[in-house]
C-alpha positions as CSV (number, residue, x, y, z in Angstrom):
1,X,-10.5,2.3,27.2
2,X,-11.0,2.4,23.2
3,X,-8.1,2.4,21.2
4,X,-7.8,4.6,17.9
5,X,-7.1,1.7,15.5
6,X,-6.5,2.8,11.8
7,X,-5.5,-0.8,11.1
8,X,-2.5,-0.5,8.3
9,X,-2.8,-4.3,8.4
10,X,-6.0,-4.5,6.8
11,X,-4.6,-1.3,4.2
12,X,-4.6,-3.1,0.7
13,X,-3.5,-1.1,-2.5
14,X,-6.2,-3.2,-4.7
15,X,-5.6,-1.0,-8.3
16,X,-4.4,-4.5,-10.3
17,X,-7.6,-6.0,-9.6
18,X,-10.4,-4.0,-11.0
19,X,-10.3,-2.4,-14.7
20,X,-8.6,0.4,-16.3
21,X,-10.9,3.0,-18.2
22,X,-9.0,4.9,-21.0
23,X,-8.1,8.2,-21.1
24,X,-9.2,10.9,-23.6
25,X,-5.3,12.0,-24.4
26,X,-2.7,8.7,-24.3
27,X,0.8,9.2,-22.6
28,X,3.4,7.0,-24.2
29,X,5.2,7.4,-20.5
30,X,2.3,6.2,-18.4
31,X,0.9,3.8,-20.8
32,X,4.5,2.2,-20.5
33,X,4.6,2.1,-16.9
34,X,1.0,0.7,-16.6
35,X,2.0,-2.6,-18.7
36,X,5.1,-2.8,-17.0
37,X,3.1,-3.1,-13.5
38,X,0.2,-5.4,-15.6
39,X,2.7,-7.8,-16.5
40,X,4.1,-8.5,-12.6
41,X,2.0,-11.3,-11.2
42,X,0.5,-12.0,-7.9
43,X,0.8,-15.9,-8.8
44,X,4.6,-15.4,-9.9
45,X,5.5,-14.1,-6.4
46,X,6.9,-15.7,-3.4
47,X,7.6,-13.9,-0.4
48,X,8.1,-13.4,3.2
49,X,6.4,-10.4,5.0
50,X,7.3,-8.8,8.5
51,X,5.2,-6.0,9.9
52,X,6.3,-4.1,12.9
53,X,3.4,-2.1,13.8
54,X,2.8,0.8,16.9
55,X,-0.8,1.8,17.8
56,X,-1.4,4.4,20.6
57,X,-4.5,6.0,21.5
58,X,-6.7,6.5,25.0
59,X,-3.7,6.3,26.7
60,X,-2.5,2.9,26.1
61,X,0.0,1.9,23.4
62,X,0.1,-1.4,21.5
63,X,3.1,-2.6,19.6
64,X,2.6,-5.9,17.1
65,X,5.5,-7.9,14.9
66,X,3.2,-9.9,12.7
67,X,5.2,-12.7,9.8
68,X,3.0,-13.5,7.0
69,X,4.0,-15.7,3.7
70,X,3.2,-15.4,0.2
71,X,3.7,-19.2,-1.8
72,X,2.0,-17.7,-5.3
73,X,-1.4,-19.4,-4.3
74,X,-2.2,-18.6,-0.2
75,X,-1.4,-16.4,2.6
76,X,-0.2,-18.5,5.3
77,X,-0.1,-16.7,8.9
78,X,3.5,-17.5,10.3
79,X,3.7,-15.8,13.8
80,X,2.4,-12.7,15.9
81,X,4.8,-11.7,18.6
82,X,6.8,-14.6,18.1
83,X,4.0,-16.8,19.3
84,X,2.6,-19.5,16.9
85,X,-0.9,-17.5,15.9
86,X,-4.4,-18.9,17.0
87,X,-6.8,-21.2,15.0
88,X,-8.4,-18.2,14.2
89,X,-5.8,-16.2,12.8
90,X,-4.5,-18.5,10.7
91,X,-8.0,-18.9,8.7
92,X,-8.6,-15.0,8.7
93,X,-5.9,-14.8,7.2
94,X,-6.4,-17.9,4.6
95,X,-9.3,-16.1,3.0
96,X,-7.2,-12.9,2.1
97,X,-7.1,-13.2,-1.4
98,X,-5.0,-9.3,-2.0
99,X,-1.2,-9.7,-2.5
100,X,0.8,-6.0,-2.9
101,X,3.0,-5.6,-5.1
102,X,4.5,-3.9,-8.3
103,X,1.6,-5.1,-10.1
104,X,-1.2,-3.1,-7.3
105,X,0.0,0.1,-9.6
106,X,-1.7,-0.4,-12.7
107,X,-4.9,1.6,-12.2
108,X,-3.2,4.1,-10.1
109,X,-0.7,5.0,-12.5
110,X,-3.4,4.9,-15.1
111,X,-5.3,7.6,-13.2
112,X,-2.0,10.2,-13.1
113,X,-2.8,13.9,-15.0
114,X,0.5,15.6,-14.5
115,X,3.9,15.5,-14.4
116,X,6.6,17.2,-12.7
117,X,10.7,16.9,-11.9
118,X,11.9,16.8,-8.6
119,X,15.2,18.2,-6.8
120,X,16.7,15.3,-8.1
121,X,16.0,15.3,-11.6
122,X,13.6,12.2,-11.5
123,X,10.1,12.6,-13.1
124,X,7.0,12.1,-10.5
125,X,3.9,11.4,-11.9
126,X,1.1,13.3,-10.0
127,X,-2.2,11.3,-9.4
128,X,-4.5,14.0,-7.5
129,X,-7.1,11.7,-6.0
130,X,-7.1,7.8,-6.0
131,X,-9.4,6.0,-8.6
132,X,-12.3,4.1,-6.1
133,X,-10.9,0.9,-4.8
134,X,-7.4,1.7,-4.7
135,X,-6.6,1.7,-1.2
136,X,-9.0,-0.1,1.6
137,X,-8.9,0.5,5.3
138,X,-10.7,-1.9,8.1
139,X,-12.9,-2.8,4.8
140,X,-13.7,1.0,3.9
141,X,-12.2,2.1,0.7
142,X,-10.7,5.6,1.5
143,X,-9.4,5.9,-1.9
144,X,-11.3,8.9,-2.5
145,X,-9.4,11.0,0.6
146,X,-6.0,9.7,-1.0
147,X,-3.9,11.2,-3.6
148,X,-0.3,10.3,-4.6
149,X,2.8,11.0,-6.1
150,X,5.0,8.1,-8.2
151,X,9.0,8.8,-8.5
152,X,10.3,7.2,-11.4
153,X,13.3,5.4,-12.3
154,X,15.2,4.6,-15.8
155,X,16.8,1.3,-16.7
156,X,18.5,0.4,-20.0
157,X,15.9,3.4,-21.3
158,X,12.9,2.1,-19.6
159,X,11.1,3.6,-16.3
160,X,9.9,2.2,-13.4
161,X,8.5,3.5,-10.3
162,X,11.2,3.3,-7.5
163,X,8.8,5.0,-4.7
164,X,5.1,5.7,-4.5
165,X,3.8,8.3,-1.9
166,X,0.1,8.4,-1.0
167,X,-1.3,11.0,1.2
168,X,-4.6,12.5,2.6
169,X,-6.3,15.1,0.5
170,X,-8.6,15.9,3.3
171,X,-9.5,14.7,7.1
172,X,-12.3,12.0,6.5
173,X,-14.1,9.6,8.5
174,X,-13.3,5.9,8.7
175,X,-16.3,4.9,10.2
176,X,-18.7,6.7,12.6
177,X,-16.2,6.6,15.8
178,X,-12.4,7.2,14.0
179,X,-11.8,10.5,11.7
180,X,-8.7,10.7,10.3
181,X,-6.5,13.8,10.5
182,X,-3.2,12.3,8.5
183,X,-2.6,9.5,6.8
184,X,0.7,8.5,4.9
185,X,1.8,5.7,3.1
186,X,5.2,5.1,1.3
187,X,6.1,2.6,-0.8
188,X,9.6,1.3,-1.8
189,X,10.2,-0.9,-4.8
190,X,13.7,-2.2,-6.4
191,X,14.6,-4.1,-9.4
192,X,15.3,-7.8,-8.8
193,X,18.5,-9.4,-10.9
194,X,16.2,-9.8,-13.7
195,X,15.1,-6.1,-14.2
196,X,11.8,-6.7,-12.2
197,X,10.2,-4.7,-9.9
198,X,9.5,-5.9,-6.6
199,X,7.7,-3.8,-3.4
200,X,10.7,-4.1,-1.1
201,X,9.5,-2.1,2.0
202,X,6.4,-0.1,3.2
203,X,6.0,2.5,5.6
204,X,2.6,3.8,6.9
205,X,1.7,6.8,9.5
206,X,-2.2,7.9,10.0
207,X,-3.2,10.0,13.0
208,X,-7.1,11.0,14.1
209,X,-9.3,10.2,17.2
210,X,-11.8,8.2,18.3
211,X,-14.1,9.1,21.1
212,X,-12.2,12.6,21.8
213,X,-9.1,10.8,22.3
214,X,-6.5,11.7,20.0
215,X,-4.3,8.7,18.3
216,X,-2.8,7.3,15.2
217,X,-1.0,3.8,14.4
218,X,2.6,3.3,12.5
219,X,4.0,0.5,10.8
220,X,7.5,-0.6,8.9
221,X,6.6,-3.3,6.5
222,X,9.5,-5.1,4.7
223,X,9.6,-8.1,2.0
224,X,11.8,-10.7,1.9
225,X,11.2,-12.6,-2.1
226,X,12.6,-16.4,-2.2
């Protein structure tokens, strides 16, 4: 029996790596933010990374616990399930060369148009649709069905995103067998002792079919910085 499989896994927020066109009118606010996230380095990061993941679909559910590592240089493929992972694994894995974090919000930020306050009082910058190669899926960039919203935090006078929420614009197709219906992402970041931004925690939901069979895949993803 086929499986829906919107693989979160493979879902890469890739905005730090490509290049930032200018915009017409400049905004002090976002140009401040899109530094801030410019100056957070993939090599300067050392982490841990757990993913609990949940697929159902055709009937059958799978559930994953995957532990990844971060050294600043390589991924390196700690365990799936608690089992030691397979020759194979480990050098997938090896040739990932994408590493989220506060720094993956550069472009996105960069591609905001308005601005709004929520409930709380905190200022949400309002991106209506993801520049191209923002967020990948299975090796399809779905950017384009994306938009998001960035909630903002202050510090000593200066902002910083504490949560970023993307979401589907429209259903779309992620290849010729899997449309997706609902997708959701939410990302969590926190300052570090030093006033630095780190992604903390990650939570992802997307729900569609494949075949006629109805399905959709969840996943907690939390960082653990050394």
């Amino acid at each position: 029996m086929k499986v829906f499989a919107l693989s979160v896994l493979a879902l890469m927020l890739m905005g730090a790596s490509l290049p930032t066109s200018g915009d017409a009118v400049r905004d002090p606010l976002k140009d401040q933010l899109v530094a801030a996230a410019r100056a957070v380095l993939p090599s300067d990061l050392a982490f841990d990374r757990v993913t609990r993941l949940v697929r159902v679909g055709g009937g059958t559910t799978t559930r994953q616990v995957r532990v990844e590592r971060w050294d600043g240089t390589r991924w390196t493929l700690v365990s799936i399930n608690d089992r030691r992972p397979t020759a194979a694994d480990v050098a997938k894995v090896a040739r990932v060369n994408i590493v989220p974090g506060y720094h993956e919000l550069a472009r996105i930020l960069a591609a905001s148009s308005e601005q709004r306050i929520d409930a709380e009082g905190r200022t949400v910058l309002i991106v209506p649709a993801l520049p191209t190669g923002s967020v990948v899926a299975d090796g399809k960039d779905i950017s384009p069905h994306l938009k998001a919203e960035a909630v903002l935090g202050m510090r000593d006078g200066r902002p910083w995103v504490k949560q970023l929420r993307v979401s589907d614009r429209e259903s779309f197709k992620l290849n010729m067998l899997i449309k997706v219906t609902n997708f959701e992402q939410v990302n969590n970041y926190r300052l570090d002792g030093q006033g630095v931004p780190r992604l903390m925690a990650q939570q992802n939901d997307s729900v569609g079919s494949m075949f006629g069979f109805s399905g959709g895949e969840k996943s907690e993803v939390v960082y653990a910085y050394r």
